[in-house]
C-alpha positions in Angstrom: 103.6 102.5 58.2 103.3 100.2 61.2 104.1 100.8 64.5 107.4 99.4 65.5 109.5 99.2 68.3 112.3 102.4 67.8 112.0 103.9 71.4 112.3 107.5 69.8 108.9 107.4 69.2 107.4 104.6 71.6 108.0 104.3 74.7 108.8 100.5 75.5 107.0 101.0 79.2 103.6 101.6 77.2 104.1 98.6 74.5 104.5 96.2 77.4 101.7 97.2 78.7 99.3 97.5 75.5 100.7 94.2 74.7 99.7 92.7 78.2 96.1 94.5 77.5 95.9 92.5 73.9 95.8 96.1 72.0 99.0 95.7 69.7 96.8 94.3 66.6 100.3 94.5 64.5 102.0 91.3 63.4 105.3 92.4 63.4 105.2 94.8 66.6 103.7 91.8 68.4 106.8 89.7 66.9 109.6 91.8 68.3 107.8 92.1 71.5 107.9 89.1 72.0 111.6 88.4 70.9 112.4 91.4 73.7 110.4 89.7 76.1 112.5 86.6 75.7 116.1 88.2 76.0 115.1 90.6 78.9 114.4 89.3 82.0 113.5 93.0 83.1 110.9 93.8 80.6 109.9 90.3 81.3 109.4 90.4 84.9 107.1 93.9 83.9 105.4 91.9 81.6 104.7 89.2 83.7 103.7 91.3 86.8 101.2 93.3 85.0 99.3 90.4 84.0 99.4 89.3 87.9 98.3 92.5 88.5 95.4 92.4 86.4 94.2 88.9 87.7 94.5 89.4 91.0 92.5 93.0 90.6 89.9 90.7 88.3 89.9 87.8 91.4 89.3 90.3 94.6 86.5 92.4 92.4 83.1 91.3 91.7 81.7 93.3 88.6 78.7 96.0 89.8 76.6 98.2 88.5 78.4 101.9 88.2 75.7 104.5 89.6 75.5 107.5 87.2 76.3 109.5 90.7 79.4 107.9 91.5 80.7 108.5 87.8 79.6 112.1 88.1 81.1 113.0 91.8 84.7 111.3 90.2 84.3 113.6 87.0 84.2 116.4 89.0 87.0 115.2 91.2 89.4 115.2 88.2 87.8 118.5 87.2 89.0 119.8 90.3 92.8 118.5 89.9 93.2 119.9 86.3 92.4 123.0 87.5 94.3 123.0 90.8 97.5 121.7 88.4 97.0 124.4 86.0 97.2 126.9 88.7 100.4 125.1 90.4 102.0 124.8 87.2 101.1 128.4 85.8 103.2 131.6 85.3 102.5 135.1 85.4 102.6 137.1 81.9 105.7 139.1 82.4 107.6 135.7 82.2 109.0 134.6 79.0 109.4 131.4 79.6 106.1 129.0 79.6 105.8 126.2 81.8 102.6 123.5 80.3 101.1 121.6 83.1 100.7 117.9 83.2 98.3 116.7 81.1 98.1 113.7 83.1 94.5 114.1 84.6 93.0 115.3 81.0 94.4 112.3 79.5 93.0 110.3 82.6 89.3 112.0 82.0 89.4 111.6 78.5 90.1 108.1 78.8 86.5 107.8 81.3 84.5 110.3 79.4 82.4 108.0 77.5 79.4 107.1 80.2 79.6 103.4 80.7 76.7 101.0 82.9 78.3 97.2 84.1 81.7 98.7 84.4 84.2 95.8 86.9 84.6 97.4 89.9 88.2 96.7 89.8 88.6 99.4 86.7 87.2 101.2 89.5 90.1 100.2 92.3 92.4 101.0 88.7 91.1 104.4 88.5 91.8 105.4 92.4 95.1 103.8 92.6 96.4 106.0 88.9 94.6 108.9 90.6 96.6 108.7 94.2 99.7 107.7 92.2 99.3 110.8 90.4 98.5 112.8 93.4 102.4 111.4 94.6 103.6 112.6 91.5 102.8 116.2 91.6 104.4 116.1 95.4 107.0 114.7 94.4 106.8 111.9 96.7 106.1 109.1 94.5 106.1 105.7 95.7 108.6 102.7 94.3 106.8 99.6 95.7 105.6 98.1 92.8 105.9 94.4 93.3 102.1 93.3 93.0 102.1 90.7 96.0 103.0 93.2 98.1 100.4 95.7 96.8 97.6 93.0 97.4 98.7 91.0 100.5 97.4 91.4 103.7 98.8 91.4 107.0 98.8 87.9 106.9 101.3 87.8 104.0 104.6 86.7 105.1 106.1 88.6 102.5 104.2 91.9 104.0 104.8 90.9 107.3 108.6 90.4 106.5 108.7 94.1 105.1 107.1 96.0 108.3 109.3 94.1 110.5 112.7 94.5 108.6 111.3 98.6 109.0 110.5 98.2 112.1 114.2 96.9 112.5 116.0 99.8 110.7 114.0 102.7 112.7 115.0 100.7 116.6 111.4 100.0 117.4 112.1 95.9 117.5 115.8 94.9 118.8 117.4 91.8 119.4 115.8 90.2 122.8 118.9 88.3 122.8 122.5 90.2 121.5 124.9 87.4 120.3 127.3 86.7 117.6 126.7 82.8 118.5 124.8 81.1 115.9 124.3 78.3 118.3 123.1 80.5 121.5 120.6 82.3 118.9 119.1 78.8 117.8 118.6 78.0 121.5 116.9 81.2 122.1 114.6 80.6 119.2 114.1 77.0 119.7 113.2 77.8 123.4 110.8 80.7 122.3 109.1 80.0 119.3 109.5 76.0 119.5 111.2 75.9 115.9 115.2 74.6 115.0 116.0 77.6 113.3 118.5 78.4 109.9 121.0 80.8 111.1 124.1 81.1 108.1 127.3 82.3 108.5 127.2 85.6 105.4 130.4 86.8 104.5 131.0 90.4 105.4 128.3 90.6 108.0 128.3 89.8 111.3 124.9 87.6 113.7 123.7 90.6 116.3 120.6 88.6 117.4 117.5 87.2 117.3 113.7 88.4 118.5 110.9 86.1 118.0 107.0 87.0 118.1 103.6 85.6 117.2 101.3 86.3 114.8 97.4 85.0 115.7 99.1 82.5 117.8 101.9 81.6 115.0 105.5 82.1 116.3 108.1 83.6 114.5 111.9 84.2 114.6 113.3 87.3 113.4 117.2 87.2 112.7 119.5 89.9 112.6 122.6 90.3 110.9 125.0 93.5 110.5 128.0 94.6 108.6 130.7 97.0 109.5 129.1 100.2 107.3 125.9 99.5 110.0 123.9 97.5 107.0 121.6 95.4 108.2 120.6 92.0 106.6 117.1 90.3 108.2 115.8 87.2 107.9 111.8 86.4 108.7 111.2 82.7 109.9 108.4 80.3 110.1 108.2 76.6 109.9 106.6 75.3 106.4 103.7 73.9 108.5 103.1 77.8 109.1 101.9 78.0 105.5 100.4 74.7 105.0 98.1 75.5 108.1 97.4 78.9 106.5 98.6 80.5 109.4 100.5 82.8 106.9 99.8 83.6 103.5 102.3 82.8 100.3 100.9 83.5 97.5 100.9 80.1 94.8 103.2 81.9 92.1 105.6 82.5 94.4 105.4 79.0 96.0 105.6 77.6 92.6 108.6 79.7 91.5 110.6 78.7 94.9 109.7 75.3 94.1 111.1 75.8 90.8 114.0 78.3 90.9 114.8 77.7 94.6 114.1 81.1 95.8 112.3 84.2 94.8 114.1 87.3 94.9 112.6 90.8 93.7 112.6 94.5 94.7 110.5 97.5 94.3 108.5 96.2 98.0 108.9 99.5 99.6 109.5 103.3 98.8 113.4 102.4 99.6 113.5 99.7 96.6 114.6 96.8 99.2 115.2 93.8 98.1 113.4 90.3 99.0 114.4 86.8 99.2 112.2 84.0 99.9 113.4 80.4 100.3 112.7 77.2 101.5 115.6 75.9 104.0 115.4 72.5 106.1 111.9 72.8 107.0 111.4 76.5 107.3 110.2 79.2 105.0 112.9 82.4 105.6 112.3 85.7 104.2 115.0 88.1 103.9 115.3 92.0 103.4 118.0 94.0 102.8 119.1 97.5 102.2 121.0 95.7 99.0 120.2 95.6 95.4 118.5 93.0 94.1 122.3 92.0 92.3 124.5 92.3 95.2 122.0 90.3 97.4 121.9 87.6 94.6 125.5 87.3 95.0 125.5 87.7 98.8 122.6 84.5 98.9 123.8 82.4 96.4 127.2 82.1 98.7 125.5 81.3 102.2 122.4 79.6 100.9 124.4 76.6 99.7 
């Protein structure tokens, strides 16, 4: 019987993700994957962030020579974490009850058993990041940023750079240089400092408690702070367009391209508290928003000031 699509048996996850990896060889399972992928934007947006993922591990590494050392010395390594995990996860006789422990690192040596010479480093770069995510796992302290932009960028990413900040924010260590619910006395603070004519919206349900501006490799940029009345904070990165044209910051093309297209790009996953991210163009700056929010009620709350 071919493999279909009833989630009993499969998970959906793992079909996406064979199906990104060209490994479903069946007509019909490749037919209604693609019909899902159509109607949901969810398993869409997996889809189409694997395959990101993928290039941009393919782009950054060069394919090398894989020393028979290096192969042995991460063999043992994995070696090492089965039996570490079958110790954690074991029970002593006079229990009845039997706990199994995660197969997840025999699966993961199993899959790298067979010796292999011209291996892409990146399947390399694959291999550590599974391995550490595992490593969360069994702590329990597994990671949620998954968007692959923020995985990859650097610290000249503005998207990266608008995620530290809006941290920074939350835990007290940047505050407003200048405290004001005056949209006009915060655009002549930022105009004054950072040499820019600012966005500054009115949001319903939160209230403007400042501005800060700083520099980045000479680069200025204005950091806007909104609150509400539960102590929520909504932050918006600025920088003018030139910023990005110059390559002062980074943007990365897809997401330039889906602004372009959509008019903003919104996603979460960008940090171990599932934030949420916008990024649009306005007048002639580039603003970057985060948000406590979910990636819904933030679409709601920008759609209404971003008019």
């Amino acid at each position: 019987m071919p493999m279909g699509l009833n989630t009993t048996s499969f998970n959906i996850d793992e079909l996406i993700t064979s199906y990104s990896d060209n490994q479903i060889s069946d007509p019909e399972t490749k037919r209604q994957i693609e019909d899902l992928l159509a109607k949901d934007q969810k398993l869409n947006a997996k889809y189409r962030s694997e395959i990101l993922t993928k290039e941009i591990l393919k782009k950054r590494f060069k394919e090398t020579q894989l020393p028979e050392a290096t192969y042995n010395k991460v063999m043992l390594s994995i070696d090492n974490l089965i039996a570490d995990a079958k110790k954690k996860y074991s029970v002593s006789p006079q229990h009845s009850v039997s706990i199994e422990y995660p197969s997840f690192w025999e699966n993961l040596k199993s899959a790298f058993t067979e010796k292999f010479i011209g291996v892409p480093r990146y399947a390399f770069a694959v291999l550590a990041f599974v391995v550490v995510g595992g490593l969360f796992v069994f702590t329990g302290t597994a990671k949620k940023i998954k968007n692959p932009y923020i995985l990859s960028g650097t610290e000249s990413s503005l998207m990266v750079q608008a995620v530290n900040s809006f941290h920074k924010v939350l835990k007290g260590e940047v505050k407003p240089a200048i405290n004001s619910s005056n949209a006009a006395e915060v655009e002549k603070y930022v105009m004054e400092k950072a040499h820019f004519d600012p966005y500054v919206p009115q949001i319903d349900n939160y209230s403007l408690s400042g501005a800060v501006c700083s520099s980045y490799h000479g680069q200025e940029l204005a950091h806007i702070i909104y609150q509400n009345t539960d102590g929520r904070l909504l932050y918006i990165l600025q920088v003018p367009i030139s910023a990005v044209q110059k390559k002062n910051v980074d943007l990365p093309d897809e997401v330039q391209k889906e602004i372009n297209t959509a008019k903003y790009y919104m996603c979460d996953e960008v940090d171990e508290n599932d934030c949420t991210l916008t990024l649009w163009y306005k007048e002639n700056n580039v603003c970057a928003s985060m948000t406590t929010m979910p990636k819904q009620e933030m679409y709601v709350t920008f759609t209404k000031f971003n008019k």
